[in-house]
N, CA, C and O of each residue as an XYZ file, in Angstrom:
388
protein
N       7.739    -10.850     23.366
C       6.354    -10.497     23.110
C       5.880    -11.072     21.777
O       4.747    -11.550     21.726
N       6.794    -11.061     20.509
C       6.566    -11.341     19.356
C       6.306    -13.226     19.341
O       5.922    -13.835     18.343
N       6.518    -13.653     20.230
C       6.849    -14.939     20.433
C       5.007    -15.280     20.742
O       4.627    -16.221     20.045
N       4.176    -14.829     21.410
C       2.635    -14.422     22.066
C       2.119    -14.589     20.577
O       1.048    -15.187     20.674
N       2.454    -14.276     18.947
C       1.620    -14.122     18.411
C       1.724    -15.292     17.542
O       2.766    -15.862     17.220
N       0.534    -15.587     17.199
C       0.620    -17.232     16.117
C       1.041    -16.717     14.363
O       1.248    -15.581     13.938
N       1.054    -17.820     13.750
C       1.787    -17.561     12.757
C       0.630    -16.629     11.733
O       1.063    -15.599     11.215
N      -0.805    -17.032     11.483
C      -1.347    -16.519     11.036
C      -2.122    -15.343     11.300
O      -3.042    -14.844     10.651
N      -1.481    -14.929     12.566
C      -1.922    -13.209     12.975
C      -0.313    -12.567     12.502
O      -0.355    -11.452     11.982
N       0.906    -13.133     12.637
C       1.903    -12.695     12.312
C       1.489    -12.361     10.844
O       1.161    -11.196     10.623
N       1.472    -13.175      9.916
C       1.145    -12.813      8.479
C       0.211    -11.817      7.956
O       0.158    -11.231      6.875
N      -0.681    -11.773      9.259
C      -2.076    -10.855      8.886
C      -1.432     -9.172      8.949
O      -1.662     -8.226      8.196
N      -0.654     -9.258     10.023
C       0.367     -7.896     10.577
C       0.899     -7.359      9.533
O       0.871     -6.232      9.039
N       1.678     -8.919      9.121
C       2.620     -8.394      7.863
C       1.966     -7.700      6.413
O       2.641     -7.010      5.648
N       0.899     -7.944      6.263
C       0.092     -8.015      5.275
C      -0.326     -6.451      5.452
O      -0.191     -5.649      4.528
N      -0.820     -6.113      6.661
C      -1.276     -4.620      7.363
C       0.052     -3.932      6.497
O      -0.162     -3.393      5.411
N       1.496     -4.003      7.103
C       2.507     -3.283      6.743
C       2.647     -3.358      5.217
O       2.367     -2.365      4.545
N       2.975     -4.240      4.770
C       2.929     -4.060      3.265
C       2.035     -3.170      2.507
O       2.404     -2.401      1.619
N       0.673     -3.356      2.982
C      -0.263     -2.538      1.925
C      -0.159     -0.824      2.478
O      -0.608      0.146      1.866
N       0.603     -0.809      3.869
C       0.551      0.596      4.083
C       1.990      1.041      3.939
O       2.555      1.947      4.552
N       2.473      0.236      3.017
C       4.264      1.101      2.950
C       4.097      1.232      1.150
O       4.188      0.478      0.181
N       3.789      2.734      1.430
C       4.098      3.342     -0.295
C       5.279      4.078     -0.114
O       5.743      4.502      0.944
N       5.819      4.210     -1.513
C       7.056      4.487     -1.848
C       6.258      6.338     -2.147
O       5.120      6.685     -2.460
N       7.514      7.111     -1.857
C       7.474      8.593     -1.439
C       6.778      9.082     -2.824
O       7.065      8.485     -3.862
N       5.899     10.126     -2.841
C       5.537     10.598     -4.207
C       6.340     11.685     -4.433
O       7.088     12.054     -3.527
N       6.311     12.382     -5.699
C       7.237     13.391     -6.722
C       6.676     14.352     -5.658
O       5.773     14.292     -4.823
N       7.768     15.443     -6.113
C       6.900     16.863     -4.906
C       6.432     17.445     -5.830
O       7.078     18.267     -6.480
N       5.160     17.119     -6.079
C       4.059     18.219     -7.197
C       2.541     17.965     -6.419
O       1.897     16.972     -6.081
N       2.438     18.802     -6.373
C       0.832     18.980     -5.588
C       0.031     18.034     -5.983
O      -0.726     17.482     -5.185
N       0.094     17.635     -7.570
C      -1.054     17.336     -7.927
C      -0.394     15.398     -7.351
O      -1.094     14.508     -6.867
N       1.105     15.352     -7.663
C       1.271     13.817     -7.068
C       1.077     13.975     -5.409
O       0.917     12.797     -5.090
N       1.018     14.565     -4.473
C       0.592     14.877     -3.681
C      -0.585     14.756     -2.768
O      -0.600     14.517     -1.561
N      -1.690     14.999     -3.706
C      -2.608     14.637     -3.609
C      -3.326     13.236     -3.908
O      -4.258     12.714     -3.297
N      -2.510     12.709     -5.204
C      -2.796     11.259     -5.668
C      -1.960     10.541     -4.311
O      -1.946      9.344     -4.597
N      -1.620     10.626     -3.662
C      -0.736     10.099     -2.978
C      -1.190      9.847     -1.279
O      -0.897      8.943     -0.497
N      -2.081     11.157     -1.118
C      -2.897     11.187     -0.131
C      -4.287     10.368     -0.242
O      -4.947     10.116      0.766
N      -4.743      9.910     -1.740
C      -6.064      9.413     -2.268
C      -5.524      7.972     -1.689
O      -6.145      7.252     -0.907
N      -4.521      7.775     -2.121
C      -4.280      6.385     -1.846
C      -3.694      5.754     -0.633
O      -3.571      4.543     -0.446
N      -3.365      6.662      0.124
C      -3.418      6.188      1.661
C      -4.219      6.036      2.284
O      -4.107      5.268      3.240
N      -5.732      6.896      1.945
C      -6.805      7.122      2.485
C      -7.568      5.384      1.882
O      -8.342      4.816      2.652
N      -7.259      4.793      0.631
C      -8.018      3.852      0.061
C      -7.365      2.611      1.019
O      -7.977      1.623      1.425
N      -6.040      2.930      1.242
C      -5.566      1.380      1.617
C      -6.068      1.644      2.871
O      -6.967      0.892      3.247
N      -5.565      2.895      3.931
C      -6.144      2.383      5.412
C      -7.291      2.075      5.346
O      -7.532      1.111      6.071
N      -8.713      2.700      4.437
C     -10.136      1.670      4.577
C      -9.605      0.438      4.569
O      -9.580     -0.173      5.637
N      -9.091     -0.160      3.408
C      -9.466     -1.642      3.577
C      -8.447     -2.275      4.529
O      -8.549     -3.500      4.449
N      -7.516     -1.906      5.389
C      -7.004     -2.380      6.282
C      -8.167     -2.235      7.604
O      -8.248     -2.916      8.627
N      -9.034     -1.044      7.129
C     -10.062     -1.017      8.516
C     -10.912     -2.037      8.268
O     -11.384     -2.788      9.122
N     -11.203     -2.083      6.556
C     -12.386     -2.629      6.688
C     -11.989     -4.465      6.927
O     -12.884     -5.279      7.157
N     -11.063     -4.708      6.857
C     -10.318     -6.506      7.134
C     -10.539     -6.479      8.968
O     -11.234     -7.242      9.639
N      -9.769     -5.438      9.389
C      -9.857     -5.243     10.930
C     -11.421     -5.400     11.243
O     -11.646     -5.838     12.372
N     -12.399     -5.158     10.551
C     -13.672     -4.657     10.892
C     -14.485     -5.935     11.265
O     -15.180     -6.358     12.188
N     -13.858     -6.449      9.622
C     -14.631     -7.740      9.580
C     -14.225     -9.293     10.789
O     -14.799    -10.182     11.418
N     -13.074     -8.846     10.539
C     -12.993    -10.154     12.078
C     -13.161     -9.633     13.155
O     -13.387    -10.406     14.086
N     -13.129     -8.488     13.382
C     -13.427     -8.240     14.973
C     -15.391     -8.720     15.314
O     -15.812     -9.054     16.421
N     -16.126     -8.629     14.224
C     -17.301     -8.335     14.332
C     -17.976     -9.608     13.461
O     -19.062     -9.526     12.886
N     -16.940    -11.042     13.481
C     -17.096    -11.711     13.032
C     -18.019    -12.444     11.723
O     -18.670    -13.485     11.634
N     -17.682    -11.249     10.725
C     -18.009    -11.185      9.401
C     -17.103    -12.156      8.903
O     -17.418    -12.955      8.020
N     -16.019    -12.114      9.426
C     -14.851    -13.448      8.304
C     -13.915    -13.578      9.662
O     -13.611    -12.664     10.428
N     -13.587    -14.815      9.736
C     -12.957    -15.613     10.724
C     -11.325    -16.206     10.133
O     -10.462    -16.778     10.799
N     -11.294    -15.824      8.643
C     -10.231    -16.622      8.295
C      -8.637    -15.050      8.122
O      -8.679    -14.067      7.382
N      -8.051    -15.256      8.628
C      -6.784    -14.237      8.586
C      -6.165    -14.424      7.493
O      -5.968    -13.409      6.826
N      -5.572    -15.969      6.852
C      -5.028    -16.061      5.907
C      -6.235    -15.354      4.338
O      -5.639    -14.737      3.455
N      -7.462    -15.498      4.224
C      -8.286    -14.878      3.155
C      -7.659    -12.559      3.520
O      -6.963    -11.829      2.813
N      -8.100    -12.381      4.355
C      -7.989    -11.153      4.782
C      -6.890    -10.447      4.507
O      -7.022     -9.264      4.191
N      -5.258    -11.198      4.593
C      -4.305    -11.512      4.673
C      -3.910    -10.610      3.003
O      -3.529     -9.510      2.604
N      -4.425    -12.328      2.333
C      -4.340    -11.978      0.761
C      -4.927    -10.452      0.526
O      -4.166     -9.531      0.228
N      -6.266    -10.278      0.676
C      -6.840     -9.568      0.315
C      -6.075     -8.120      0.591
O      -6.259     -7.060     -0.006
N      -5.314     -8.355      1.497
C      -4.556     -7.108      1.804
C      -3.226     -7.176      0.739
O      -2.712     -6.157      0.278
N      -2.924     -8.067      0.540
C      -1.530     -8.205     -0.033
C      -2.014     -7.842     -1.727
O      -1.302     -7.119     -2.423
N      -3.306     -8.452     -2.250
C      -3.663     -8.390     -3.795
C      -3.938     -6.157     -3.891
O      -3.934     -5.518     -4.943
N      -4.055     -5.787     -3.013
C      -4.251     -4.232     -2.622
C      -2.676     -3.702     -2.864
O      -2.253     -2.996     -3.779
N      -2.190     -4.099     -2.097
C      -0.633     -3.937     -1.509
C       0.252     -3.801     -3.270
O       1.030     -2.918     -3.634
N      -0.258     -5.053     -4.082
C       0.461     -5.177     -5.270
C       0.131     -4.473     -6.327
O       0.565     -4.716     -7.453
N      -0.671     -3.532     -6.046
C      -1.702     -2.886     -7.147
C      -0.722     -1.418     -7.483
O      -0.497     -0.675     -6.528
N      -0.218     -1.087     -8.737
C       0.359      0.216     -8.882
C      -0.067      1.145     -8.491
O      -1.253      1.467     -8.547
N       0.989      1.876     -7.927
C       0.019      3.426     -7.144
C      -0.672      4.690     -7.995
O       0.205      5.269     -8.637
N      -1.225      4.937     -8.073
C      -1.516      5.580     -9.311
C      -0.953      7.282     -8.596
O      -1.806      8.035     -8.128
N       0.279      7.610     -8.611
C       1.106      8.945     -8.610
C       2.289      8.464     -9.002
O       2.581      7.324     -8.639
N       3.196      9.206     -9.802
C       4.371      9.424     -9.826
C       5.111      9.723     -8.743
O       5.044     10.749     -8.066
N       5.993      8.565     -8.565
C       6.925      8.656     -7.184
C       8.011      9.615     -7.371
O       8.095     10.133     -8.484
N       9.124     10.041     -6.186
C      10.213     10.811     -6.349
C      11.079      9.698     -7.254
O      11.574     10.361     -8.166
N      11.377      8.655     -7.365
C      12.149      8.560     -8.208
C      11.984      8.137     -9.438
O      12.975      7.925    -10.137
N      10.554      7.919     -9.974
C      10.048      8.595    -11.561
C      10.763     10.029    -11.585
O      11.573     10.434    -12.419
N      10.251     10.707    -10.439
C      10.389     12.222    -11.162
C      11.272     12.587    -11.193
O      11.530     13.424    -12.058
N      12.528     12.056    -10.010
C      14.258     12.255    -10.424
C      14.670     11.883    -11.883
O      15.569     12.519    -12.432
N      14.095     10.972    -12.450
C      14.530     10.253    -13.489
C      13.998     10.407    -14.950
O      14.158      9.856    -16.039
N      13.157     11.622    -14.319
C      12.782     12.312    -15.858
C      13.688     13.156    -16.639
O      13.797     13.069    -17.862
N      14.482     14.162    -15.729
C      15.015     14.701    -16.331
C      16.620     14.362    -16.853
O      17.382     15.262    -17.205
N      16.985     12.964    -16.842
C      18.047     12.091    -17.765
C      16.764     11.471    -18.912
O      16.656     12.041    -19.997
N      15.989     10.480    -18.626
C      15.183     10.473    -19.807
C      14.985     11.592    -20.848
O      15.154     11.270    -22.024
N      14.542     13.265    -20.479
C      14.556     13.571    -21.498
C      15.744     14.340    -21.629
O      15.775     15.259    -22.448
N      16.893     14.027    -20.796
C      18.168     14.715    -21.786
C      18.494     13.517    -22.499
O      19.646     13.767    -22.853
N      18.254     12.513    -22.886
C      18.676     11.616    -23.072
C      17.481     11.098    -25.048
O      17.540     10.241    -25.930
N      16.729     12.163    -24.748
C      15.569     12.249    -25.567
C      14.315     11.390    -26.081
O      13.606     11.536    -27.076
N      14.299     10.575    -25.191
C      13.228      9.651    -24.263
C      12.786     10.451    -24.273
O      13.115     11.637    -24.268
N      11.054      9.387    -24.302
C       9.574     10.573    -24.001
C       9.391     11.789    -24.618
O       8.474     12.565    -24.350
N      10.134     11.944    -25.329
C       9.599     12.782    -26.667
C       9.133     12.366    -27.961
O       8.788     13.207    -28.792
């Protein structure tokens, strides 16, 4: 089946997965919530890339592609579980004080 798709819808796919694979947040409500903000930001613009070629606003996959990937590379703004595992050797360690 994977064989059916051309190279630059393959990349466009890949591009989909990347910007929607975040790394797990800390278990604190408030990272929790930052964490939910930013799933909600990337699936828009994975809708809004989907949006635009279906409804032929932009025709090019490789532009769309990037645009997903320059998203994808952007720091998440929550503290992940393994920041927050790794706080408490930082401050036995007396880091961050």
């Amino acid at each position: 089946m994977s064989d059916n798709l051309t190279d630059p819808v393959r990349d466009f796919l890949a591009a989909i997965s990347e910007v929607l694979t975040l790394p797990e947040p800390a278990a604190t409500l408030d990272d929790l919530i930052k964490f939910e903000s930013e799933v909600d930001t990337r699936t828009h613009r994975v809708q809004l890339a989907i949006r635009d070629l279906l409804d032929g606003s932009s025709d090019d996959l490789a532009w769309e592609a990037g645009y997903l990937r320059r998203h994808a590379g952007l720091p998440v703004r929550y503290r992940t579980a393994d920041e927050q595992t790794a706080e408490p050797r930082t401050l036995a360690r007396g880091e961050g004080q």
